[in-house]
N, CA and C atoms as a LAMMPS dump frame, in Angstrom:
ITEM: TIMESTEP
0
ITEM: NUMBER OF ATOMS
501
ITEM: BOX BOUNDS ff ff ff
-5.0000000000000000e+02 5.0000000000000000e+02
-5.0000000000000000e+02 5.0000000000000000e+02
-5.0000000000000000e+02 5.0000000000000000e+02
ITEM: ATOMS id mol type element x y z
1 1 1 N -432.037 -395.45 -319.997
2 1 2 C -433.135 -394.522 -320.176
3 1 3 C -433.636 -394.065 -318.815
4 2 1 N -433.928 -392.687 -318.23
5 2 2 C -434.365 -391.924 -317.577
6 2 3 C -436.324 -392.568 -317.185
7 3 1 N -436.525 -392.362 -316.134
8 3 2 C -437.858 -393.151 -315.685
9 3 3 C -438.815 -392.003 -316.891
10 4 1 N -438.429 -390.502 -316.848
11 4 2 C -439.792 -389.691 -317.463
12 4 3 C -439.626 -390.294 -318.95
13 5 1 N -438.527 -390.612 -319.58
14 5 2 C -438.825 -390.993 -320.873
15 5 3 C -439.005 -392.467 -321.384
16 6 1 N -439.23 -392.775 -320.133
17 6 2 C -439.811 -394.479 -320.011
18 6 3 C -441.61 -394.334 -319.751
19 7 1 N -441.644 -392.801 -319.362
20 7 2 C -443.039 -392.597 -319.278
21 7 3 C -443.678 -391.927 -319.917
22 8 1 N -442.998 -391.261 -320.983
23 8 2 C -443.263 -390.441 -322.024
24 8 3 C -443.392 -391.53 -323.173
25 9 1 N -442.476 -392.498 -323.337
26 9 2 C -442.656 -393.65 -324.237
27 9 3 C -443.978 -394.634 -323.825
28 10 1 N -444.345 -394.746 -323.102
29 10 2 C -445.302 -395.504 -322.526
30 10 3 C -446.423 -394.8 -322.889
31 11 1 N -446.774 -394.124 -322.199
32 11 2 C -447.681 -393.209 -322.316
33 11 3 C -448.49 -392.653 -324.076
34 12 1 N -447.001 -392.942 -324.809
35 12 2 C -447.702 -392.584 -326.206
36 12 3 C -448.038 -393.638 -326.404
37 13 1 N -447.559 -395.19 -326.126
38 13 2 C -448.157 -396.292 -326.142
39 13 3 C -449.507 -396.419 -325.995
40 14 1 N -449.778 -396.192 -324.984
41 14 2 C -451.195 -395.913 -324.358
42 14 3 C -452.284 -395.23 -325.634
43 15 1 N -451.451 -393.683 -325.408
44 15 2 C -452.387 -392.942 -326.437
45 15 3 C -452.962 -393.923 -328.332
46 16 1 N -451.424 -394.381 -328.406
47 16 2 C -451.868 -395.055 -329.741
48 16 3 C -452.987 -396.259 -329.585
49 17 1 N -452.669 -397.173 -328.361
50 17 2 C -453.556 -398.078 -328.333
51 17 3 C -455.029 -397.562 -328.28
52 18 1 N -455.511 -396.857 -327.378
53 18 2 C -456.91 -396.496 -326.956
54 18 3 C -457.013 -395.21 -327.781
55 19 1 N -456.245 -394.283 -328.538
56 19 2 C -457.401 -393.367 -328.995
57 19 3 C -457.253 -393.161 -330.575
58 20 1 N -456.33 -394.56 -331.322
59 20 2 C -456.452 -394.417 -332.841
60 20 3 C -457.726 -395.204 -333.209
61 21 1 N -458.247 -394.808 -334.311
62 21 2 C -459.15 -395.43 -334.778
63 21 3 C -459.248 -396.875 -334.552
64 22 1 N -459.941 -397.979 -334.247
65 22 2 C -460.105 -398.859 -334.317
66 22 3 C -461.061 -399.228 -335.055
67 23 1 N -460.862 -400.411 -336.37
68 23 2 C -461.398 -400.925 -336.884
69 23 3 C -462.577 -401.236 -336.816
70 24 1 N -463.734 -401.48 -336.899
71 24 2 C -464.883 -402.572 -336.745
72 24 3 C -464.866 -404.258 -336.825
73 25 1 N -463.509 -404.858 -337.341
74 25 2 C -463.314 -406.122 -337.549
75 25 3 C -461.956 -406.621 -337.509
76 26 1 N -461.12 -405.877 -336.757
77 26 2 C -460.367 -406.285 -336.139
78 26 3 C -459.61 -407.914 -335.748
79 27 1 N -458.796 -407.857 -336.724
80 27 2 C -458.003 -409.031 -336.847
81 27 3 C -457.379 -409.545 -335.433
82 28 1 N -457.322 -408.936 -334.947
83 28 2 C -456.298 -408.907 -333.319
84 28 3 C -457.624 -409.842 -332.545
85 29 1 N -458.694 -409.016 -332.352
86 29 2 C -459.994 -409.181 -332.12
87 29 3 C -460.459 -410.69 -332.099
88 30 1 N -460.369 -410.95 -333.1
89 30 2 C -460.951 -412.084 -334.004
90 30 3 C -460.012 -413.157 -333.197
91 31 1 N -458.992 -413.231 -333.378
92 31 2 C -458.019 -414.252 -332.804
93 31 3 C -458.466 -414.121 -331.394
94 32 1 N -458.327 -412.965 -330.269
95 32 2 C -458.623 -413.236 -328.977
96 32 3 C -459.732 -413.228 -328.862
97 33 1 N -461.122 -413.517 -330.166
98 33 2 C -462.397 -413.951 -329.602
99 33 3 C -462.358 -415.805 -329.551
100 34 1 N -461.459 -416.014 -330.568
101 34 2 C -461.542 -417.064 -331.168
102 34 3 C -460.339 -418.247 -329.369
103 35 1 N -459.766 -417.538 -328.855
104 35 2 C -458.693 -417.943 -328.157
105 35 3 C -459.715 -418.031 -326.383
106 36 1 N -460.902 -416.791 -326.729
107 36 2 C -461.358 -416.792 -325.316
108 36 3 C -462.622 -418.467 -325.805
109 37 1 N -463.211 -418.424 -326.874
110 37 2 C -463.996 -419.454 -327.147
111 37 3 C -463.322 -420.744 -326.831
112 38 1 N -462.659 -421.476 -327.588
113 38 2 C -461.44 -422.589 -327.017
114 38 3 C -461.569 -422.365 -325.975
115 39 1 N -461.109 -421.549 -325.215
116 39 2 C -460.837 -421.929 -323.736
117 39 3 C -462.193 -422.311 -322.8
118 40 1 N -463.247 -421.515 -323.026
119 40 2 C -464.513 -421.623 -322.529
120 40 3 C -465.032 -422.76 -323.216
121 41 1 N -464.706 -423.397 -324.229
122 41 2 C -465.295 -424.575 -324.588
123 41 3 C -464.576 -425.764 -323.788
124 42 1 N -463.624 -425.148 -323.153
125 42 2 C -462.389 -426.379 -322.743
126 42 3 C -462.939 -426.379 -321.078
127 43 1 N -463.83 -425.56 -320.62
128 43 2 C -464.348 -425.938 -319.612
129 43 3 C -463.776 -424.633 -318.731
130 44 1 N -462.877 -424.033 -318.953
131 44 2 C -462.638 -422.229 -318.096
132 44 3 C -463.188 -421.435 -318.474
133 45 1 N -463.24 -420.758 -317.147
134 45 2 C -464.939 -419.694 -316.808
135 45 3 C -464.066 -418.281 -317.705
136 46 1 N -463.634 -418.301 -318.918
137 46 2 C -463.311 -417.253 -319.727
138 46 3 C -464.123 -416.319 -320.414
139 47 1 N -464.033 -415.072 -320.312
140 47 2 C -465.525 -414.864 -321.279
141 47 3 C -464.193 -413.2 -321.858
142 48 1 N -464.543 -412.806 -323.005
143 48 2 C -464.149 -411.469 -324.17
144 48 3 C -464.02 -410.309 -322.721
145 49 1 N -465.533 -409.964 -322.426
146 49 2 C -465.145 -409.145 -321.564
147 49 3 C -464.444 -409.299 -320.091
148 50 1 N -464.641 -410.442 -319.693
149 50 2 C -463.414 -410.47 -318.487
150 50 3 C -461.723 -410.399 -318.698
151 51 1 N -461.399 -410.864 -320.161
152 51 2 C -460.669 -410.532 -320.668
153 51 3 C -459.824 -408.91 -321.001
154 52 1 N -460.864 -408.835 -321.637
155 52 2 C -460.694 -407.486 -321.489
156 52 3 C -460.666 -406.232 -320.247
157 53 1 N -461.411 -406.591 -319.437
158 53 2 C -461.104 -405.894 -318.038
159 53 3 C -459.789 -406.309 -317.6
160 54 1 N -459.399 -407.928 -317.687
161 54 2 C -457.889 -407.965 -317.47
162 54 3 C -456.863 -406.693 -318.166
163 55 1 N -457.102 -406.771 -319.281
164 55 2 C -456.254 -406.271 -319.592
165 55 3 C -456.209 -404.44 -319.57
166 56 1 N -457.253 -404.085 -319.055
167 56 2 C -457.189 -402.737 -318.858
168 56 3 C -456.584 -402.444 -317.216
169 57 1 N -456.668 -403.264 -316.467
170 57 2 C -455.812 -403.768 -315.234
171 57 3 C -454.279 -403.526 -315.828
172 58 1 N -453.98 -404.577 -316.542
173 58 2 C -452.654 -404.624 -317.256
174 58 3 C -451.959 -403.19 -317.731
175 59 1 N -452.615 -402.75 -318.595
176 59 2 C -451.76 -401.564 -319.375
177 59 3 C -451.089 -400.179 -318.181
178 60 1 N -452.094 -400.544 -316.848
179 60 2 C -451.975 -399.54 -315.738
180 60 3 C -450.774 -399.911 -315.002
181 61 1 N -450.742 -401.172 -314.746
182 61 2 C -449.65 -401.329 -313.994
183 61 3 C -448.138 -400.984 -314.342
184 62 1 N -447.709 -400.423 -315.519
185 62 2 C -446.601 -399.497 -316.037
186 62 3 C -446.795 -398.039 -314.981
187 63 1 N -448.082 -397.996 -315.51
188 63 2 C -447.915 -396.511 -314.945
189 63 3 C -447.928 -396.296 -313.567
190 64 1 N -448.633 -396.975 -313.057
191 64 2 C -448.177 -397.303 -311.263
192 64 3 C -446.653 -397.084 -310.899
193 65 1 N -446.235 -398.055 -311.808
194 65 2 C -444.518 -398.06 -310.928
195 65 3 C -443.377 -396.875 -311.45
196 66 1 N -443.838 -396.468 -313.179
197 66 2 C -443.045 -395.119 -313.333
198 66 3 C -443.362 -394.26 -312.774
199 67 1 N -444.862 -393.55 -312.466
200 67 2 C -445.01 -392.419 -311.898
201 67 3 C -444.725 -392.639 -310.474
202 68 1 N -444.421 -393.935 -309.801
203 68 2 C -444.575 -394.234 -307.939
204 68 3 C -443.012 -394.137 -308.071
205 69 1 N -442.153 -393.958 -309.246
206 69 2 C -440.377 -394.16 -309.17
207 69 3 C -440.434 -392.502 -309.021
208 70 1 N -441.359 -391.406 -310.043
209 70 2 C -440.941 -389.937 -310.007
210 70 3 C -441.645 -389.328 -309.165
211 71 1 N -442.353 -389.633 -308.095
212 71 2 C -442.912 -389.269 -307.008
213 71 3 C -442.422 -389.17 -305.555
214 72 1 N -442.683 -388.599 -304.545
215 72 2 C -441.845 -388.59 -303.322
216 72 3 C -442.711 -389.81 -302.762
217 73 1 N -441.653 -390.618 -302.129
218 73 2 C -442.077 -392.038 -301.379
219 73 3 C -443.336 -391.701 -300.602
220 74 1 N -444.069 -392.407 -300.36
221 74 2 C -445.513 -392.613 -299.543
222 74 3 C -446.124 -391.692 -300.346
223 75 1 N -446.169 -391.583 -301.431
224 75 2 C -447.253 -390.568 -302.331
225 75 3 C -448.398 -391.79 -303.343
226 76 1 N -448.136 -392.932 -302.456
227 76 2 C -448.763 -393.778 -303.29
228 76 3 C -450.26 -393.266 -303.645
229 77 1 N -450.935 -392.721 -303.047
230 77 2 C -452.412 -392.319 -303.139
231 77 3 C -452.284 -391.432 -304.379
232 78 1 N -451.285 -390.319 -304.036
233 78 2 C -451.095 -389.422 -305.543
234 78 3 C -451.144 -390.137 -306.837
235 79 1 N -450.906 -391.404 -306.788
236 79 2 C -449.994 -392.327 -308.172
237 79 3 C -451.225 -392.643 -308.319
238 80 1 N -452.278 -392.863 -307.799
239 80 2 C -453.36 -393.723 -308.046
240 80 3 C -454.628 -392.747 -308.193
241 81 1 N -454.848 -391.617 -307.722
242 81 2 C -455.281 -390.795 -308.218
243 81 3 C -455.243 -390.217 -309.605
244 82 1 N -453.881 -390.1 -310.025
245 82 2 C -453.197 -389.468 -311.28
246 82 3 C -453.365 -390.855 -312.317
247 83 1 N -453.623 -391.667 -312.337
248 83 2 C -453.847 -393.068 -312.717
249 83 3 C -455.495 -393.173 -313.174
250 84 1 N -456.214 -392.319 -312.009
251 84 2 C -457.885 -392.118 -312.57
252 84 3 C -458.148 -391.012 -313.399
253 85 1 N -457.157 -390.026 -312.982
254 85 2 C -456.927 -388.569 -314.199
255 85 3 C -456.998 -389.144 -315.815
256 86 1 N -455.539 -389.872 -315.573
257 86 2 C -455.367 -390.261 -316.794
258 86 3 C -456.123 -390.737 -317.613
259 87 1 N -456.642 -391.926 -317.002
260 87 2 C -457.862 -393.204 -317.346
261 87 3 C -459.034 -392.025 -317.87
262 88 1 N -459.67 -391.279 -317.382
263 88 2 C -460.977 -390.18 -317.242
264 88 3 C -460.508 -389.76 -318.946
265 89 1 N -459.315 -389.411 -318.515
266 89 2 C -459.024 -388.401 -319.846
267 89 3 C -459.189 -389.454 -320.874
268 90 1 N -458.665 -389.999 -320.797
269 90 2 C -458.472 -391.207 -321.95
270 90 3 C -459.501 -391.436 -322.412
271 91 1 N -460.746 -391.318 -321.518
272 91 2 C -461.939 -391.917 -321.844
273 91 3 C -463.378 -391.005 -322.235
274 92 1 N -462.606 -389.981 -321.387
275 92 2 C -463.216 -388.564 -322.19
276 92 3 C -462.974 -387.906 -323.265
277 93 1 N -461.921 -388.225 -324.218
278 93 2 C -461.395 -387.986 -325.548
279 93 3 C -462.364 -389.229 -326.426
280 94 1 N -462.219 -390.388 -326.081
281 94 2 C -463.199 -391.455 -326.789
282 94 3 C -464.359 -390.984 -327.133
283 95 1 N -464.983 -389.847 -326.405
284 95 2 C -466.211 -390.105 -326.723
285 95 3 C -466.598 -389.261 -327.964
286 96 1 N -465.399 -388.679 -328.175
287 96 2 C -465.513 -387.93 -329.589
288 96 3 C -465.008 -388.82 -330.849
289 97 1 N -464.515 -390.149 -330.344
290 97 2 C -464.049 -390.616 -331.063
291 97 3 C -465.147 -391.707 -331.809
292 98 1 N -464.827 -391.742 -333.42
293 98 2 C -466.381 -392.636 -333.73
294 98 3 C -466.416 -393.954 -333.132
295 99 1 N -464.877 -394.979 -333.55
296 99 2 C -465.039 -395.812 -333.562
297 99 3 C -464.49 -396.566 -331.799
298 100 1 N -464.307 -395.477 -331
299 100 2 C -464.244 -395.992 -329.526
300 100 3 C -465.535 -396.03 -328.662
301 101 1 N -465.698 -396.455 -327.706
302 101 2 C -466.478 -396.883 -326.99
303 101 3 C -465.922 -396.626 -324.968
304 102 1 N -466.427 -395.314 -324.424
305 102 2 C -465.65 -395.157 -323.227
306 102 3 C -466.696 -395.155 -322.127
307 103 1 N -465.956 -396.137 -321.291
308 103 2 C -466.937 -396.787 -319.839
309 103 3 C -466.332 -396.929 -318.403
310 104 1 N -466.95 -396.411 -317.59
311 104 2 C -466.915 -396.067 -316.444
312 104 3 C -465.844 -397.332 -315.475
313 105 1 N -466.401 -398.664 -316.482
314 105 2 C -465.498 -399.817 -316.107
315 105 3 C -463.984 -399.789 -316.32
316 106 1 N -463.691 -399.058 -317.583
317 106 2 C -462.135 -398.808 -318.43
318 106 3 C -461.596 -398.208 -316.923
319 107 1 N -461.821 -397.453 -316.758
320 107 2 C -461.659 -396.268 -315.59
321 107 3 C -461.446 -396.736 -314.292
322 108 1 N -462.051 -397.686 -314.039
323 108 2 C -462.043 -398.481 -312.596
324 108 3 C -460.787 -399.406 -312.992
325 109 1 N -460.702 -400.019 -313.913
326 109 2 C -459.918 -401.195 -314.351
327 109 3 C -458.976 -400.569 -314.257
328 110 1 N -458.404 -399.471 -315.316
329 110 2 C -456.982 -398.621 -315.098
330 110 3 C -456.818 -398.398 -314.164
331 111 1 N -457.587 -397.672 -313.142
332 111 2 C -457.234 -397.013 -311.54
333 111 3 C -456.66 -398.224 -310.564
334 112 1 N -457.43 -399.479 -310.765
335 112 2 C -456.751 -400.725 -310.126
336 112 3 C -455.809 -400.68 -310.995
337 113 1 N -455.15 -400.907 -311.695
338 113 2 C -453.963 -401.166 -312.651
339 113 3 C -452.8 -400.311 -312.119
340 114 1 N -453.119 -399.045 -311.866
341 114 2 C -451.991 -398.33 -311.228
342 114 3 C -451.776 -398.18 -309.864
343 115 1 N -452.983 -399.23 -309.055
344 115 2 C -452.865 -399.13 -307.979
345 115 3 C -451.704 -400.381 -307.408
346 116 1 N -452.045 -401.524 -308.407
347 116 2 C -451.043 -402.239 -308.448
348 116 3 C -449.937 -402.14 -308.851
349 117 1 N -449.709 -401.456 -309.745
350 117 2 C -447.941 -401.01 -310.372
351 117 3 C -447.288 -400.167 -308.996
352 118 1 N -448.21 -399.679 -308.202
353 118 2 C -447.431 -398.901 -307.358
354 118 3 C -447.15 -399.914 -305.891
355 119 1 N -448.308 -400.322 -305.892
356 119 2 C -447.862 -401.534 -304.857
357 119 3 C -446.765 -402.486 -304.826
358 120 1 N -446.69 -403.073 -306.59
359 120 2 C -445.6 -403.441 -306.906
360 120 3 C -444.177 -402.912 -306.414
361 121 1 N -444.228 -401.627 -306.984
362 121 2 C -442.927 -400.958 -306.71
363 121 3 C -442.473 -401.231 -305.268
364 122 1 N -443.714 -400.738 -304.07
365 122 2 C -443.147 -400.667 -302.914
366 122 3 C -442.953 -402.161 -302.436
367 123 1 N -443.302 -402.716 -302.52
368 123 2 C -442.625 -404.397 -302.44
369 123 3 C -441.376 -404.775 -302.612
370 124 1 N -441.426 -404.233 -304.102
371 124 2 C -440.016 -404.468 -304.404
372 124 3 C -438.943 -403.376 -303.58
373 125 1 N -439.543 -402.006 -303.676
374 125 2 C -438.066 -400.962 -302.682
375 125 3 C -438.279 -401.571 -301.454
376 126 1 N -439.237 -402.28 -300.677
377 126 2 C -439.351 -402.724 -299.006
378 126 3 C -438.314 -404.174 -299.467
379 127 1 N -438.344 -404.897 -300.12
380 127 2 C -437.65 -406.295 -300.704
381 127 3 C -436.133 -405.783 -300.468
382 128 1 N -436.103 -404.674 -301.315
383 128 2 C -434.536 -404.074 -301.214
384 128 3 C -434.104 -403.312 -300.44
385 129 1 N -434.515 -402.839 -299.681
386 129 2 C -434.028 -402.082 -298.843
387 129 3 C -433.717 -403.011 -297.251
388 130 1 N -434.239 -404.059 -297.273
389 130 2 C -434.549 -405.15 -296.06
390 130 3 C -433.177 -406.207 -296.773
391 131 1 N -432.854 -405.769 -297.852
392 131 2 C -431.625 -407.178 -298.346
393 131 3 C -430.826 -406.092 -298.219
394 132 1 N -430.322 -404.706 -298.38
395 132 2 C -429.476 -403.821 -298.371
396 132 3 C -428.548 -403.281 -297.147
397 133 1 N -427.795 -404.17 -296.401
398 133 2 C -427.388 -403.444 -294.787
399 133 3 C -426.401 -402.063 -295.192
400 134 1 N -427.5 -400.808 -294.705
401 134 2 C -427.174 -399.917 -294.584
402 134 3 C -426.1 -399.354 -293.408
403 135 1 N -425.04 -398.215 -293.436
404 135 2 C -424.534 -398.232 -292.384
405 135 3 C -424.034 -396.89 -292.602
406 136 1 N -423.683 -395.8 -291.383
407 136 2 C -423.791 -394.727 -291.125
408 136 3 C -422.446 -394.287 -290.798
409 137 1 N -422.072 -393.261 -290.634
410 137 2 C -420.744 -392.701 -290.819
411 137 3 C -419.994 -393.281 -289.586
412 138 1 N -420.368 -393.909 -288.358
413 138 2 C -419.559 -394.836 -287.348
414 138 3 C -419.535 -395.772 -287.947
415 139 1 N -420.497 -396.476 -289.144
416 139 2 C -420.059 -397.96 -289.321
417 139 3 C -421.157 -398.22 -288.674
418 140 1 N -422.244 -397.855 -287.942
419 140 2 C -423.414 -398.742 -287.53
420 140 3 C -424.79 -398.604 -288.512
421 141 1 N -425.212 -399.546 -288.205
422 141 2 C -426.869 -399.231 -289.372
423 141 3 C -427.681 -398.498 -288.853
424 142 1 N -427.873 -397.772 -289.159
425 142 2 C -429.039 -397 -289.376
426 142 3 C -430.353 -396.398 -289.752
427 143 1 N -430.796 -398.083 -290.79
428 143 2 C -431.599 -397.711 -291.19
429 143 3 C -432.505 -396.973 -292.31
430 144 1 N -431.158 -396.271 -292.632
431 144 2 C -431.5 -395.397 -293.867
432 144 3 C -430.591 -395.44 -295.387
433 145 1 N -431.129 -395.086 -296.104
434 145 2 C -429.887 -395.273 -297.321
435 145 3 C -428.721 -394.029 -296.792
436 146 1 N -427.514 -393.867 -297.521
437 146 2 C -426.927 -392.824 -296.666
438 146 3 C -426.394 -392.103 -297.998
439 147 1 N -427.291 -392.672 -299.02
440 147 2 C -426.837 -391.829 -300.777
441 147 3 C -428.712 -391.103 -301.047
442 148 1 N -429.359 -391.603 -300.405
443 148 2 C -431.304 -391.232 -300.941
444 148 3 C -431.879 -391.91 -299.641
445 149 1 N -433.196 -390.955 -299.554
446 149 2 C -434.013 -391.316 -298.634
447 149 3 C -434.88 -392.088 -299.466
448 150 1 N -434.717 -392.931 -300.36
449 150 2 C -435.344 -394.149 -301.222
450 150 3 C -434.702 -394.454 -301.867
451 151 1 N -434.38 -395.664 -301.487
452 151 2 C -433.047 -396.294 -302.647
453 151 3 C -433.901 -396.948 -303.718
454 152 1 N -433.217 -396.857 -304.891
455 152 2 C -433.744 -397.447 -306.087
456 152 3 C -432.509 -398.119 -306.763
457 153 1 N -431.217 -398.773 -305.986
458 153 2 C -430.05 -399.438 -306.489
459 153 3 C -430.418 -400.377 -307.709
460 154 1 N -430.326 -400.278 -308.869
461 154 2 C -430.52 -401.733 -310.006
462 154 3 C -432.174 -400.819 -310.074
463 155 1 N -432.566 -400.215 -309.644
464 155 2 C -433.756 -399.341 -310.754
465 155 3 C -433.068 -398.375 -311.319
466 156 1 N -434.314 -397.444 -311.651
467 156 2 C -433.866 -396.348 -312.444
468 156 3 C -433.595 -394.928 -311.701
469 157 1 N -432.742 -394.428 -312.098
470 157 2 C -432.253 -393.308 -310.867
471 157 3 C -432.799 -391.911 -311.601
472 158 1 N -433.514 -390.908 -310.959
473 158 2 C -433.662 -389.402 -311.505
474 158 3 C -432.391 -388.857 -311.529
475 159 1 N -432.56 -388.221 -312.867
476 159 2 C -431.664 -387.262 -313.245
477 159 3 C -431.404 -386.166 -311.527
478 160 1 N -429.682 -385.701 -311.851
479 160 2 C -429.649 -383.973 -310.691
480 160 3 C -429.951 -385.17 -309.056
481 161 1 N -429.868 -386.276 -308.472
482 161 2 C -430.003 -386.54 -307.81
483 161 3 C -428.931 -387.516 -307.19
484 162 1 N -428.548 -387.38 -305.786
485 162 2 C -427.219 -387.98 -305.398
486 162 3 C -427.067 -389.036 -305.605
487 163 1 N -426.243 -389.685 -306.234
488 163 2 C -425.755 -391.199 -306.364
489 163 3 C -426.15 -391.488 -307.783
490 164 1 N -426.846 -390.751 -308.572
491 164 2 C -427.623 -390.435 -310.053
492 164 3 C -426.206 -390.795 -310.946
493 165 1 N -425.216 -389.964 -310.907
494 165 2 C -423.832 -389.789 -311.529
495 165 3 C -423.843 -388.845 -312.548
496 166 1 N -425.337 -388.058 -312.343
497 166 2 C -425.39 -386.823 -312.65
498 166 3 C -425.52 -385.637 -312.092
499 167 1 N -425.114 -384.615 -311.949
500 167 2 C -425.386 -383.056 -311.332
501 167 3 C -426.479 -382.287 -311.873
């Protein structure tokens, strides 16, 4: 699968989670109120809503590393910007929505979320590109990939792009 339709699939993910109706009593709910209690009775500083800010952290970090794969390298600021777009929107559709609830926190939480998916990424292309000995048409290194000026070897490659194995 192609990174945009890893982000087109995601992304409706997203949409279904945060902007279908949600219940008022919520079975899902109930279990991770019941899972954060246990634990806070067990003596960890757990509480519903720290939980939940985790996990609005979480759902971002997808989108960090697909949109930081279809972006030109060092555009990390773009990825994380487009990460608060998203989040805004997301949260500006809620408010028409009855049974959502949209907060300035969702928004911060996602924007860290994709700030980390993109950080991620570059870790991992600096990881690989530092295990990768590159070498240049004498046979010496150089430094650079000599198929992309960002290698993504064992990621996902854009379509129409050299070494892709598509035209």
């Amino acid at each position: 699968m192609t990174t945009r339709v890893l982000l087109t699939v995601y992304l409706a993910a997203v949409a279904a989670v945060t902007l279908a109706p949600a219940p008022a009593d919520d079975g899902t709910l109930g279990v991770v109120r019941s899972a954060v209690a246990w634990l806070a009775g067990h003596g960890l500083p757990v509480t519903y809503l720290g939980v939940e800010a985790v996990a609005n952290v979480v759902m971002f970090v997808p989108f960090g590393v697909l949109v930081g794969l279809l972006l030109p390298a060092r555009r990390w600021w773009l990825v994380v910007l487009l990460g608060a777009a998203t989040s805004g929107l997301v949260e500006t559709v809620q408010r028409w929505l009855p049974t959502r609830y949209p907060t300035l926190q969702d928004v911060v939480m996602n924007t860290l979320g994709a700030a980390v998916g993109v950080g991620v990424l570059a870790l991992v292309l600096r990881a690989q590109r530092s295990r990768t000995p590159r070498t240049g048409d004498a046979g010496t290194t150089t430094g650079r990939d000599p198929v992309r000026s960002r290698p993504v070897a064992g990621l996902l490659r854009r379509p129409g792009r050299p070494g892709s194995g598509r035209a």
